[in-house]
C-alpha positions as CSV (number, residue, x, y, z in Angstrom):
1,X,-62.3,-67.4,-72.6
2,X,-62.2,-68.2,-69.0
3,X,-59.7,-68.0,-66.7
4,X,-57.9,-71.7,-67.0
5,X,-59.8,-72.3,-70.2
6,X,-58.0,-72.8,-73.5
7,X,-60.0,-70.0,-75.2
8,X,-60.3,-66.7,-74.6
9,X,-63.3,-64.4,-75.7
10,X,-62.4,-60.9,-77.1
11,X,-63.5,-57.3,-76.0
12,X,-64.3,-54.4,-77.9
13,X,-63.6,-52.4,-75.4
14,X,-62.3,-49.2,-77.3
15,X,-59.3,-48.1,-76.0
16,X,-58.3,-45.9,-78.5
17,X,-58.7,-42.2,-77.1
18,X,-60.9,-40.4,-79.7
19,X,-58.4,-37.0,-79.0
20,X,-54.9,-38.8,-79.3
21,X,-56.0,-40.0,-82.8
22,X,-57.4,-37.3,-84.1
23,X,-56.0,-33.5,-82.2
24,X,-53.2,-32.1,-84.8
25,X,-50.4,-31.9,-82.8
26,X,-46.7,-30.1,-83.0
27,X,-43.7,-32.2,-82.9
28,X,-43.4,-32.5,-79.4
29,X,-47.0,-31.2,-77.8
30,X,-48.6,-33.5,-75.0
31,X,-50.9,-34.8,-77.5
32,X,-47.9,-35.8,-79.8
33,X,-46.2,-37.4,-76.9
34,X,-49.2,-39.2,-75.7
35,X,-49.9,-40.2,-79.5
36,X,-46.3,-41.7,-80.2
37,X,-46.5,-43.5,-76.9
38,X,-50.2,-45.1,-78.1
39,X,-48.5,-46.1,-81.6
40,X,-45.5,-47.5,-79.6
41,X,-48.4,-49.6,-77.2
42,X,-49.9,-51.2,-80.7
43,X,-45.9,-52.2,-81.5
44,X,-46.1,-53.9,-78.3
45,X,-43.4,-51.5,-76.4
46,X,-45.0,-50.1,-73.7
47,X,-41.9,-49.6,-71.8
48,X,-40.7,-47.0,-74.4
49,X,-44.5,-45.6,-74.4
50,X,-43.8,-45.1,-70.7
51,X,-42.1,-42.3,-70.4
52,X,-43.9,-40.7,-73.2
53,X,-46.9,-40.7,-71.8
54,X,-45.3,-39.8,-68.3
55,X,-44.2,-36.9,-70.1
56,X,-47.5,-35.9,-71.7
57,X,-49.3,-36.1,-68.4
58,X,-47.2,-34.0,-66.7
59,X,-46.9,-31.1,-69.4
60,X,-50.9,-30.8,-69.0
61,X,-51.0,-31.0,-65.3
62,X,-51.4,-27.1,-65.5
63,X,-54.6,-27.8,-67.0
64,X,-56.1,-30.6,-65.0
65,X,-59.9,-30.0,-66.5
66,X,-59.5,-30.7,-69.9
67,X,-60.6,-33.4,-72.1
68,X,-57.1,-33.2,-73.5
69,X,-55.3,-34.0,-70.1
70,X,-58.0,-36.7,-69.5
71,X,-57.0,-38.8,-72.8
72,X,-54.1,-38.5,-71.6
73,X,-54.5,-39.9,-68.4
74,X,-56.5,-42.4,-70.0
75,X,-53.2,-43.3,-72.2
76,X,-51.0,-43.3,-69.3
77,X,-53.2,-46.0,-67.1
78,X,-53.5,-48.0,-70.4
79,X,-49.3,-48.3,-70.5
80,X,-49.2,-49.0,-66.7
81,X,-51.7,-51.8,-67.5
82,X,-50.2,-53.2,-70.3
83,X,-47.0,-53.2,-67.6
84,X,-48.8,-55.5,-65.0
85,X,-49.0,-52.5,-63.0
86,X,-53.3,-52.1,-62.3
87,X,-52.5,-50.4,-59.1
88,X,-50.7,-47.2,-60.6
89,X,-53.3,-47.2,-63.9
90,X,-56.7,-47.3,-61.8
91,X,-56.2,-43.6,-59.5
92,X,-55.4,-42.6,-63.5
93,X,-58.7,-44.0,-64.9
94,X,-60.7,-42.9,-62.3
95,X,-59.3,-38.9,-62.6
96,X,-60.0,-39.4,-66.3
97,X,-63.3,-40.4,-65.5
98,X,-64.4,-37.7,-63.1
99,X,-62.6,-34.9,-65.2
100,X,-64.7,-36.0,-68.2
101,X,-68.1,-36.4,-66.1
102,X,-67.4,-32.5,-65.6
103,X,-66.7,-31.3,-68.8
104,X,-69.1,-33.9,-71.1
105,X,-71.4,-35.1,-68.1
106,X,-72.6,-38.9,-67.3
107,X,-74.5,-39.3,-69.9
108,X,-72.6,-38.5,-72.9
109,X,-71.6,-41.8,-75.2
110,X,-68.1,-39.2,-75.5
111,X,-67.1,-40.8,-71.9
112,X,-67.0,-44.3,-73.1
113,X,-63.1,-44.6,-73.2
114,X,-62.9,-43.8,-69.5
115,X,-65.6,-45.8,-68.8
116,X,-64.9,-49.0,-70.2
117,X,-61.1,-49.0,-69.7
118,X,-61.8,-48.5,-66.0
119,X,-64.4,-51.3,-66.5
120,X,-61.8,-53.9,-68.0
121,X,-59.5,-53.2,-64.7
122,X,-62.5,-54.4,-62.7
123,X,-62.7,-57.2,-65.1
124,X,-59.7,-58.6,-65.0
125,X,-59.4,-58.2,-61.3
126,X,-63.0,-59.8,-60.7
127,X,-64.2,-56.9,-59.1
128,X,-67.6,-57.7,-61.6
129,X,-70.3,-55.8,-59.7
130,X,-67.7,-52.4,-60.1
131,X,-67.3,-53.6,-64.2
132,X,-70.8,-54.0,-64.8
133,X,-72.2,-50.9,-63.5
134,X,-70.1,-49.3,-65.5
135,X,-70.2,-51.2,-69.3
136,X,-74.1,-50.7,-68.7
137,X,-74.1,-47.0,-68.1
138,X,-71.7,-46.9,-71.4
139,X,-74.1,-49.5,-73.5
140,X,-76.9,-46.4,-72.2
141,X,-75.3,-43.6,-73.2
142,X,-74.4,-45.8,-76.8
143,X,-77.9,-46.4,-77.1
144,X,-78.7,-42.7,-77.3
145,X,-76.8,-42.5,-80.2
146,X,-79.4,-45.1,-82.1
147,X,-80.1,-48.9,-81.7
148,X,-77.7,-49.8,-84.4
149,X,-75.1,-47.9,-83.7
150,X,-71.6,-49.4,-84.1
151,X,-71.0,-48.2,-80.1
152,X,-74.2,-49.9,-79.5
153,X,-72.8,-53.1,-80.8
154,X,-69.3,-52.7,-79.0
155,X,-71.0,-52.0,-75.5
156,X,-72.9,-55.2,-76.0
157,X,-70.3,-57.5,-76.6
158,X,-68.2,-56.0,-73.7
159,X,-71.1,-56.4,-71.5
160,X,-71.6,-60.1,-72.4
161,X,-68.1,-60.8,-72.3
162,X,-68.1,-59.6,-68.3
163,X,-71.5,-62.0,-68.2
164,X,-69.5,-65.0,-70.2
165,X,-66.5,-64.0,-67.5
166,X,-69.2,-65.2,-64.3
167,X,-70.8,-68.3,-66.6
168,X,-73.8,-66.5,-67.1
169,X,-73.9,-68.3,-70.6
170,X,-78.1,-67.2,-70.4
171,X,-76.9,-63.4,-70.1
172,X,-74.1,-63.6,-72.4
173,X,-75.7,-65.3,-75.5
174,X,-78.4,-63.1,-76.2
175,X,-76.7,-59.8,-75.9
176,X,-73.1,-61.2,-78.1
177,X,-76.3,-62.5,-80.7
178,X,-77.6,-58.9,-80.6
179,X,-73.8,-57.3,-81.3
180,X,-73.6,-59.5,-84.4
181,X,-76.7,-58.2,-86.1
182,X,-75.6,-54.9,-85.5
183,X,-72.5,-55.0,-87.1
184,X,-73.6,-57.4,-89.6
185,X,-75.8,-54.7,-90.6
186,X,-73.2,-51.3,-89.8
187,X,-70.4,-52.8,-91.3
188,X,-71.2,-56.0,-93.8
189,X,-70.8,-59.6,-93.4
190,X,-66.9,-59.7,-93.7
191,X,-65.6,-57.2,-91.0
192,X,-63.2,-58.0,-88.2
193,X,-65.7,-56.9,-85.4
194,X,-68.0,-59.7,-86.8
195,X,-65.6,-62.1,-86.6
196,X,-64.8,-60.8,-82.8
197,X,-68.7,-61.5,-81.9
198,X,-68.9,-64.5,-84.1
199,X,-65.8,-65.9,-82.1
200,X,-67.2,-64.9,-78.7
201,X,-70.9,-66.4,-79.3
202,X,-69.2,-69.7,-80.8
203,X,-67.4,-70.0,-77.1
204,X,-71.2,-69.6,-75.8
205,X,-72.3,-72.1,-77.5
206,X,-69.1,-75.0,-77.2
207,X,-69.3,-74.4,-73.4
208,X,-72.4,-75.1,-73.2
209,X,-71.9,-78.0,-75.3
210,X,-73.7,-77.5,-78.4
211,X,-70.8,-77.9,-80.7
212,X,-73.0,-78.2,-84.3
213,X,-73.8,-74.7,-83.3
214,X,-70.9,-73.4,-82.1
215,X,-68.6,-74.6,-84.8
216,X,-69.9,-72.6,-88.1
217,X,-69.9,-69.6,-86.7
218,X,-65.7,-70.7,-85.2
219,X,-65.3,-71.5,-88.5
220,X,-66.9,-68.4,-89.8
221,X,-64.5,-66.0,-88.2
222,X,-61.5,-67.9,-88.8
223,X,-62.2,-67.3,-92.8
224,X,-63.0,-63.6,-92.0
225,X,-59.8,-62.6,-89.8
226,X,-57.5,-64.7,-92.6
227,X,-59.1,-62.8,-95.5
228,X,-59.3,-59.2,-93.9
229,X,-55.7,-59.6,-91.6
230,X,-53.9,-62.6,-93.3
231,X,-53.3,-65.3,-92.2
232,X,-50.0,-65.0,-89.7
233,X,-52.1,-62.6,-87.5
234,X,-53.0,-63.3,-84.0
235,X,-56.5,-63.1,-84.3
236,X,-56.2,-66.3,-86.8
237,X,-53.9,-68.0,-84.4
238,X,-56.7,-67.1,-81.5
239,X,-59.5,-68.5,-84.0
240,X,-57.4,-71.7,-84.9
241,X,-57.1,-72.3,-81.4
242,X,-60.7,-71.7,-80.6
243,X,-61.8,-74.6,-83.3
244,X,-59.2,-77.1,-82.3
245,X,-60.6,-76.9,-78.8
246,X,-64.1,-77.5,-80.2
247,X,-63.2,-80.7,-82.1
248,X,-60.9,-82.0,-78.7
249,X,-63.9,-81.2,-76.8
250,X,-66.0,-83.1,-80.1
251,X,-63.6,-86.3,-79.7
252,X,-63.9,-86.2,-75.9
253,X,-67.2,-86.8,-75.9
254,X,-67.9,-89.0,-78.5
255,X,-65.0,-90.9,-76.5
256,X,-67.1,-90.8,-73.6
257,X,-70.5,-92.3,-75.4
């Protein structure tokens, strides 16, 4: 969850770029490229997505105002992130970013992606006041698009993640409880992004030391992530975790009584 904390709480940050997954693509196009090098990112081989993506970049420089060359920009700084290298992937992110605030404008929910992948760089670097402005202008531009909107519900938890990031467990808690009734309602009881913002809100709560309340909604997502993505996947082993922690934490302080 926090840094030097046994847990870790989970974004929903979106970093798939809507044109990479969807544009049709010849064999060896820029989106192609770009698209081969996100699938080889998921595999966890982001050196080999390198010079795809390099390569993508490059064959639409001669288009530098397209939302096509900003996804993949956007790509490109997601690989150099994944590589530890934040310095090369923000001047990326922040060109994505400015090319789509031309061609889609500020307040379009379509400049999420930029958005909150420029906002997790913040994050993780604790530039927090940089993060935030940013994950509340996308949770905006999501909320145009309906209160219970899946994006709605995604922008939320990121934003209360940042908030959970700086201890601000009084920020955090009602916004992660206000993500869970939205996809509790979008997409049913049993989906993976449930057990996400179930996870995230039980951390909350086992911080603050209200384990009875924080441990059914651990326990909660465990049994979702196991039935909807087995039970060898890392999101179990991240729940597992996340409930033996509560009941060290339990023992400790009935110890300490």
């Amino acid at each position: 969850m926090i840094s030097g904390r046994p847990s870790r709480l989970t974004a929903l940050v979106g970093l798939v770029v809507w044109l990479i997954l969807i544009a049709p693509a010849a064999a060896e196009s820029p989106l192609a490229l770009s698209k081969k090098a996100y699938e080889l990112r998921l595999l966890g081989r982001s050196s080999d997505a390198l010079p795809l993506a390099q390569a993508a970049v490059a064959a639409l420089e001669t288009n530098p105002n397209s939302r096509n060359f900003a996804a993949c920009l956007n790509n490109l700084a997601l690989v150099y992130s994944d590589l530890g290298r934040d310095a090369d992937a923000e001047p990326l992110q922040k060109r994505a970013l400015a090319i789509m605030e031309k061609t889609v404008g500020l307040d379009s929910a379509d400049i999420a992606p930029e958005m909150n992948n420029l906002a997790a760089l913040y994050q993780r670097h604790g530039r927090y006041a940089e993060a935030e402005l940013l994950f509340k202008r996308a949770l905006a531009n999501a909320e145009r698009r309906g209160p219970s909107h899946p994006d709605v519900g995604r922008q939320l938890n990121n934003l209360a993640t940042l908030y959970e990031k700086q201890d601000s467990h009084g920020e955090s808690e009602p916004l992660f409880r206000r993500a869970l009734a939205i996809f509790e309602k979008v997409a049913g009881p049993e989906h993976p992004s449930v057990a996400t913002v179930l996870s995230n809100l039980g951390q909350v709560l086992k911080v603050e030391g209200r384990y009875d309340e924080a441990e059914p909604l651990i326990k909660r997502s465990l049994a979702i992530h196991e039935k909807a993505q087995g039970p060898d996947h890392p999101d179990v082993a991240r729940s597992l975790n996340n409930l033996a922690d509560l009941y060290q934490r339990q023992h400790h302080r009935n110890a300490d009584a």
